[in-house]
N, C-alpha and C positions, 0 to 999 in steps of 0.2 A: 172291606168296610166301604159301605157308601160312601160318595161326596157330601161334603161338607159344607152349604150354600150360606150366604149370606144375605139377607134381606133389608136394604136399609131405606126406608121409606117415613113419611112423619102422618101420614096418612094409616091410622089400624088397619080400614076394611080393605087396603091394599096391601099392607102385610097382611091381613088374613088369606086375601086371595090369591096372593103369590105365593104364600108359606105352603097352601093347603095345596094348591096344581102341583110343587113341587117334592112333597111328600108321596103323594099321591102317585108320583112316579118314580119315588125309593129312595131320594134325597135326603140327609137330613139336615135341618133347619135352623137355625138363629135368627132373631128378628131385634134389629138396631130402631127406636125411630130420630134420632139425631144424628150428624154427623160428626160429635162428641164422642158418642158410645160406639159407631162405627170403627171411629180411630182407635179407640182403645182396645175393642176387641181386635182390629187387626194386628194390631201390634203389639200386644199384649203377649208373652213368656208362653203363654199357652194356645196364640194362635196357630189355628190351622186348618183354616178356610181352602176349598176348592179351588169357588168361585163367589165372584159377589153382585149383586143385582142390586142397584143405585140407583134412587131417583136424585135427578140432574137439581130441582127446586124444592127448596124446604126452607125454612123458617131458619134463620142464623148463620150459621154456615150453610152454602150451599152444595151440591152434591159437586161440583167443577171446582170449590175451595178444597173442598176432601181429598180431591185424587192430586191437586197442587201438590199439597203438604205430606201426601203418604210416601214414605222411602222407597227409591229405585235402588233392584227392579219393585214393580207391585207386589206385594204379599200374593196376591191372588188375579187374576182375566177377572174387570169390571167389563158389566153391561150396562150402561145408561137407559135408563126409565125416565121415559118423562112425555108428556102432553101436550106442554105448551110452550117447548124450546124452539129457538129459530134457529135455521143453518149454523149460525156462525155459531151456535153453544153447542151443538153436534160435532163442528168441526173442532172445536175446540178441545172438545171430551176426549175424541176419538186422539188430540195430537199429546193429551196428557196421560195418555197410556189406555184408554179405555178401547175393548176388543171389540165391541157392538157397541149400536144406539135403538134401542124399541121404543114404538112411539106408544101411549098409554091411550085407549085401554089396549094394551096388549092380547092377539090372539093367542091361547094355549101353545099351538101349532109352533109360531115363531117366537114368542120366548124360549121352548122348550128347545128347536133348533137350534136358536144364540147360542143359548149354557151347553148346547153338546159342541158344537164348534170355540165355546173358548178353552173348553176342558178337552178337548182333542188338542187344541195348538199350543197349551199349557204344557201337554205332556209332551209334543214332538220338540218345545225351549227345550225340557227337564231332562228330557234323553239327549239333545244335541249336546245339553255343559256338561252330562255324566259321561257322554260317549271323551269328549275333551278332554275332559278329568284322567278320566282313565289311560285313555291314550299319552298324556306326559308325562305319567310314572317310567322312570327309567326303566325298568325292566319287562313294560307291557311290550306285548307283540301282537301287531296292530293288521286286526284283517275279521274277515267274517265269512273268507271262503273254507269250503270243505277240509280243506290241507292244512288250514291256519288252526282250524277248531279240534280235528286231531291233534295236530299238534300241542295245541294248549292242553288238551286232556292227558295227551301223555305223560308230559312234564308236571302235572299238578299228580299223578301217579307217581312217579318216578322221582321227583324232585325231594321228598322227605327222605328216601334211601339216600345211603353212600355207594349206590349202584356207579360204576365208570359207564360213560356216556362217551362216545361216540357222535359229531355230530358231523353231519354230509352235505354240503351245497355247494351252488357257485361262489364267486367269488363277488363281496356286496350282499347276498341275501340272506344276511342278520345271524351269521352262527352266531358271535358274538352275544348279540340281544338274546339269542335264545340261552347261550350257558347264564347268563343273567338272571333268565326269566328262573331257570333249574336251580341256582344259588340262592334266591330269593326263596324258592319253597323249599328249599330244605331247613330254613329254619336254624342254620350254622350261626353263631357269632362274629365268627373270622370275617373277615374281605374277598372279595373276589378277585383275585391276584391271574394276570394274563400275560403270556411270552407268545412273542410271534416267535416262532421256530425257523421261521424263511427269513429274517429281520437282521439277527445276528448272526456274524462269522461262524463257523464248525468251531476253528480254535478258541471260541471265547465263551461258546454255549452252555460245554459243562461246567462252568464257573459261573455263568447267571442261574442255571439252574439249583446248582449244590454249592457253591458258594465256594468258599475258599480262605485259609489262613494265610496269616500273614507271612511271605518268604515262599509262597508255591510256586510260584515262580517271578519270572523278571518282571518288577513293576507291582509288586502285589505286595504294597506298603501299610497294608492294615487287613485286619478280618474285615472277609464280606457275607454276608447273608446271599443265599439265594433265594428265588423265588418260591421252593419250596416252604421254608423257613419261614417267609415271609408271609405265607399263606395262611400260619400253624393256626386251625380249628378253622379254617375256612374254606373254599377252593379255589384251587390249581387250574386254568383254563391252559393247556397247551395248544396253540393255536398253529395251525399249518404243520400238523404231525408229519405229513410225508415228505417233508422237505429236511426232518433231522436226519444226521450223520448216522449209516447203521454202527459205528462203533458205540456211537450213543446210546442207539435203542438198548444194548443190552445192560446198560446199566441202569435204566429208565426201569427196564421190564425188571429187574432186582429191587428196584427202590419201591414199586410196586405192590412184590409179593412180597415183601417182609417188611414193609411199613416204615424204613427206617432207611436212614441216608448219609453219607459221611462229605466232609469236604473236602476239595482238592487240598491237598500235601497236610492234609490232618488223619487224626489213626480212633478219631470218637465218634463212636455209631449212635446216630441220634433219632430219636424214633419222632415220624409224624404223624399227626391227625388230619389231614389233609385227603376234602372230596377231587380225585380229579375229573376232569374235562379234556376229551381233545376233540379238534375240527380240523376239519382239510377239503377243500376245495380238489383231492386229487384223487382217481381211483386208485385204493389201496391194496385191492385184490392183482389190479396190473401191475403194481409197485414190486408183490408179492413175487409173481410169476417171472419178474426180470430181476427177482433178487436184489430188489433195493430197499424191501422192507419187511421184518423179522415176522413169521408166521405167527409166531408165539407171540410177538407183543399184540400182534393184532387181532387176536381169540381175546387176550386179556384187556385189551382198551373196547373191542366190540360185544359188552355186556347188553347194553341198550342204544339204536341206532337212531338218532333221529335225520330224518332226512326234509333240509329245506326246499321248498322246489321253486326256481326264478319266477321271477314274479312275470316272466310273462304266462308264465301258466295258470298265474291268478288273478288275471285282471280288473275282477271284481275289487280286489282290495287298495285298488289303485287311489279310488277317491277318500275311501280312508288316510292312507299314509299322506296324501294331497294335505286332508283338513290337516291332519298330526305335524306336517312340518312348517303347515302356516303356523299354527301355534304355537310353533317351538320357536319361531323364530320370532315373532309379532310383536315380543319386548323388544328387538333393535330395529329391528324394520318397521316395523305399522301391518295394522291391521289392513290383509288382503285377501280379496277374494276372486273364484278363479269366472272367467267367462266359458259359460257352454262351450265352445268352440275351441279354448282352449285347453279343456277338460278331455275331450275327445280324442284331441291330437298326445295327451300326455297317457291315457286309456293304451290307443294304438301304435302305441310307441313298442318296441320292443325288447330295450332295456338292456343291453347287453352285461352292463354295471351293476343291474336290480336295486332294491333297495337306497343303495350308497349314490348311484349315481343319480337316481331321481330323487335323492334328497338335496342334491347339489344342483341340480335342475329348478327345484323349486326358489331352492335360498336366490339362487345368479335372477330369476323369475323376479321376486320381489325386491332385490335390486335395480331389476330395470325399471320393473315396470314407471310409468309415469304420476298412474291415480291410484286409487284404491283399488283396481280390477286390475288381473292379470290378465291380457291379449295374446293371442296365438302368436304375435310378433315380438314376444316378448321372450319366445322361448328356443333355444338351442337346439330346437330337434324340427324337421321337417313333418309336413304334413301327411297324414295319411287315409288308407282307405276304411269310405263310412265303415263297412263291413270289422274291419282292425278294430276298429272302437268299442267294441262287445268282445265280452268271450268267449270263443266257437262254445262253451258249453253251457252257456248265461241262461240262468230259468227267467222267465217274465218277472217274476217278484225281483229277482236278481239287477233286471236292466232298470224296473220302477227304482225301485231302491237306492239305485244310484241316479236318479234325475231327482227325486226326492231330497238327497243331502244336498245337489246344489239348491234346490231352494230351501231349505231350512236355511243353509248358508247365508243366504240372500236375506233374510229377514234380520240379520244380527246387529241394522243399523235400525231398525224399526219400531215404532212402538207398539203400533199390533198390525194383523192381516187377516183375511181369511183364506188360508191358505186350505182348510178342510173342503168347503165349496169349491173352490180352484181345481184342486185334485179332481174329485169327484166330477166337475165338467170336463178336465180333461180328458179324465179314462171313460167318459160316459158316453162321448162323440163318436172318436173311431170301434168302441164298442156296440152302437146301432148300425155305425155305417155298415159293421164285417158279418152282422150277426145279417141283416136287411140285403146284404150280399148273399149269404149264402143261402136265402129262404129265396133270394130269387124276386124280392121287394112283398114276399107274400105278408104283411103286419100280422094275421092271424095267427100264422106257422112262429114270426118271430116275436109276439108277445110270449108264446108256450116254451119257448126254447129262454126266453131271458127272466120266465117266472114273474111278467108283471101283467095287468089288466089290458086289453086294446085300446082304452082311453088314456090311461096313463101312457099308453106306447104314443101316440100322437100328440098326447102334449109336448113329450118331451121332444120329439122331431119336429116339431112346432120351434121350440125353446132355443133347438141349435139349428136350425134351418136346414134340415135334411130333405131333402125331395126325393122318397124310393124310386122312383119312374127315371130318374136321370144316373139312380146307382146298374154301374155294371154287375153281371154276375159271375 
């Protein structure tokens, strides 16, 4: 469905002439002329404006009293209309939230560019507090590389089964998060109930696991539940499988295939409902081969395998997890944001910890820091090479992408920017400079190649001050 504009002017024949250019270009319309009936449609149970086009001077309330009083954030990117405003009611607009100011009578051309740059940086707010949003549900797994996006799809297949999973990484790169993410779509009742296996003694494991009556032995002065038990309709996360005792496995791999589990120094076989999970940071196949871990448990725990890969192999998601732990933390610490520079260096880092330890990196990060910016000297890791900073397999959208969320970032204190023009001059400069390179400074060869007209090609090298004759080839 089109956008949804708003026209509030006290002037008809300039609501006509707004309402109609902007129809005309697929928009659909409402037309305010008080700033009465503006407020009320925006705020009104049923709004759901775009954008809104505002003339700044009208009869009672002014168009600069309107945007005062409307609730932050704005309902909608105002553009300021107006004639015969001076500086300081432009600046003014502009510091009460308003995205543009046109001056009247407006050309087609440049309203019609306003309303597409406030509805492009409307939606890049919309998707930065969704991407946010999303990212601090406990059980999101936070990334947008090739391996993360499998991953997710596997798990959202796999996750409604009672399929055993298997899950394979370093140590720090989120098994956990991910039996989470698989708990969460299976749609169980129960809890996600987790044992480290490397954590507790040999001698004490089968009693946190299966529990134990009272008098099984020395010190066991009341019934315990295990972890099993404690699971019932939920799941079982056995964390760092290859580090249990093989006397264990075989009672693991029993409690398995017949669903059912008894306690130490008790004689009652109690049946579970319980999805399991294990993870381990250790090749299990070696484990196998040196006979320190039962062939058979490991056909039956390796149904479905997921395998995490350290994050330096996914660089890309680095600035994700960056934005994810400022805002996990930003209720105790303060809102912080990272500097380019230090961004790079946390990029080309190489993580030996993954995850866990550059989450610890950040928090110690916004502890130090002094302002609101994280610096490169703020952080626990030494610098590194430009080249480190990308990931040897980064596509261009990939590298944009990530220079892009630091500036969305960057606007979070702002009331508006134009960040669409921005972009677009930035990638528009080294893109004559390389195209004008490789035509050899020919404009004719490098207008055909970049699909625009030869005048328009010298305007723009006009605009950014390019001289072909001084570029190499």
């Amino acid at each position: 469905m089109s956008a949804m504009v708003l026209v509030v002017d006290d002037d008809a024949a300039v609501r006509r002439a707004v309402g109609g250019l902007l129809r005309d270009e697929g928009y659909r319309v409402e037309e305010a002329e008080t700033a009465a009936k503006a407020h009320a449609a925006l705020t009104g149970e049923r709004a759901a404006f775009s954008a809104v086009v505002l003339d700044i001077r009208m009869p009672g309330e002014t168009g600069l009293q309107l945007l005062a009083r409307l609730p932050r954030p704005l309902p909608a990117p105002v553009i300021v209309l107006s004639g015969e405003a001076s500086a300081g009611e432009a600046v003014e607009a502009l510091r009460l939230g308003a995205t543009d100011f046109v001056e009247k009578p407006p050309t087609a051309e440049r309203l019609l560019t306003a309303l597409r740059n406030a509805l492009q940086l409307s939606e890049l707010h919309a998707e930065r507090e969704r991407l946010v949003a999303a990212l601090a549900r406990p059980g999101s797994l936070v990334g947008e590389s090739a391996a993360m996006r499998l991953l997710r799809e596997t798990i959202a297949k796999v996750g409604p089964s009672d399929a055993l999973v298997l899950i394979q990484g370093e140590t720090g790169a989120g098994k956990e998060r991910a039996a989470r993410a698989l708990h969460e779509a299976s749609g169980r009742r129960g809890r996600l109930v987790a044992v480290n296996c490397a954590a507790i003694p040999s001698n004490l494991l089968e009693s946190e696991l299966f529990g134990h009556e009272r008098g099984a032995f020395s010190g066991a002065t009341a019934r315990h539940l295990g972890r099993f038990e404690q699971a019932q309709g939920g799941t079982l996360l056995l964390d760092e499988i290859g580090d249990m005792p093989l006397e264990l496995q075989s009672k693991l791999l029993r409690a398995l295939q017949e669903r059912t589990i008894e306690r130490l120094g008790g004689h009652e076989s109690i049946r579970i409902d319980v999805r399991v999970l294990a993870a381990t940071n250790r090749d299990l196949e070696a484990l196998m081969r040196e006979g320190k871990f039962r062939e058979d448990l490991y056909y039956r725990l390796n149904v479905v395998t997921l395998n995490l890969p350290p994050l330096r192999e996914r660089r890309r998601d680095i600035p994700l997890l960056v934005e994810h732990f400022l805002a996990k933390y930003a209720g105790d610490l303060g809102d912080r944001g990272v500097a380019p520079d230090a961004l790079d260096r946390l990029v080309g880092h190489d993580w030996p910890g993954n995850v866990r330890e550059l989450e610890n990196v950040v928090q110690r990060a916004m502890v130090m820091a002094t302002s609101d910016v994280i610096m490169p000297e703020h952080l626990p890791i030494g610098p590194v090479s430009a080249a480190a900073s990308v990931a040897v397999d980064a596509s261009l959208e990939e590298i944009i992408e990530r220079k892009l969320i630091e500036c969305v970032r960057g606007l979070r204190e702002h009331a508006s920017a134009n960040l669409y023009d921005l972009m677009i001059g930035l990638v528009e400069k080294p893109l004559l400079r390389a195209v004008l390179r490789e035509t050899g400074g020919n404009q004719v060869r490098a207008a055909q190649i970049l699909g625009i007209n030869r005048n328009t090609l010298r305007k723009k090298l006009t605009e950014h001050g390019i001289d072909p004759d001084t570029l190499d080839g």
